[in-house]
Steps between C-alpha positions, in 0.01 A plus 500: 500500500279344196614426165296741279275389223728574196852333699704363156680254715474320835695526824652137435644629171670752667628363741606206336724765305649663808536173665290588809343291715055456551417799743830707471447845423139377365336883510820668287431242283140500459522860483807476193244329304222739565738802387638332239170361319385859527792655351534242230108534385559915506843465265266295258187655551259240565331239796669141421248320727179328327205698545181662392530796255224736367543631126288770376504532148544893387358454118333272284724208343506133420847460704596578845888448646419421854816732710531205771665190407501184474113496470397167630126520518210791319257503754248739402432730208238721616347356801493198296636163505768499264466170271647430190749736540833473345816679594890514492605427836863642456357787324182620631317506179116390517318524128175546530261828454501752752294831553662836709468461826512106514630324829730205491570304793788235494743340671887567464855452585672253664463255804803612764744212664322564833167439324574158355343199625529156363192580268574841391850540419749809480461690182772831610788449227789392741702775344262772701568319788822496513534879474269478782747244685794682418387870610351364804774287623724829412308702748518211707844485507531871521310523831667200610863672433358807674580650211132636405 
């Protein structure tokens, strides 16, 4: 079993909370964090993982809220390079003209603990991971019990 794409934690974290050994019980884990991460993106209603996002804009305005955040990077506005482009990262907002029908393309959210690398560090708030440790090392525990 894989870790999926959007995991909010790592195996290590988990089992450094249940106090398991490397290799024990590595699939119910794996698959814990795959059930959890899914059920703690559907309770808030959004992808946490950094990735591309396409906005189509519905009516003319100077000001667009982007819906997926953080926005790290504006790609493309348009099919076009997006340069000189400001925006509100923890907001979403880009200021700039925009016709019905535009297309944005940018970058957003944040970079998950199994994503980090010594150049790109972890951007999840730890506080969303530990929901993420806490309800997976629950079911976990549960299975472990025999109780689930």
């Amino acid at each position: 079993m894989t870790l999926a794409d959007n995991a909010l934690t790592t195996p290590d974290e988990v089992r450094n909370r249940l106090s398991i050994n490397e290799g024990e019980f590595d699939n119910a884990i794996i698959r814990a964090i795959n059930v959890a991460s899914d059920r703690i993106e559907r309770m808030c209603r959004r992808s946490f993982a950094l990735q591309e996002h396409v906005y189509r804009v519905r009516e003319s305005t100077s000001t667009v809220f982007l819906p997926n955040l953080p926005v790290v990077e504006i790609i493309s506005i348009n099919d076009e390079p997006a340069t000189d482009v400001e925006f509100d990262a923890e907001t979403g907002m880009v200021q700039k003209w925009f016709c019905t029908g535009g297309v944005i393309r940018y970058r957003a959210g944040y970079v998950l603990p199994k994503d980090e690398t010594d150049t790109n560090k972890r951007t999840l708030p730890y506080d969303i991971e530990e929901a993420c440790i806490r309800l997976a090392s629950h079911m976990v525990s549960a299975w472990l019990q025999g109780t689930e």
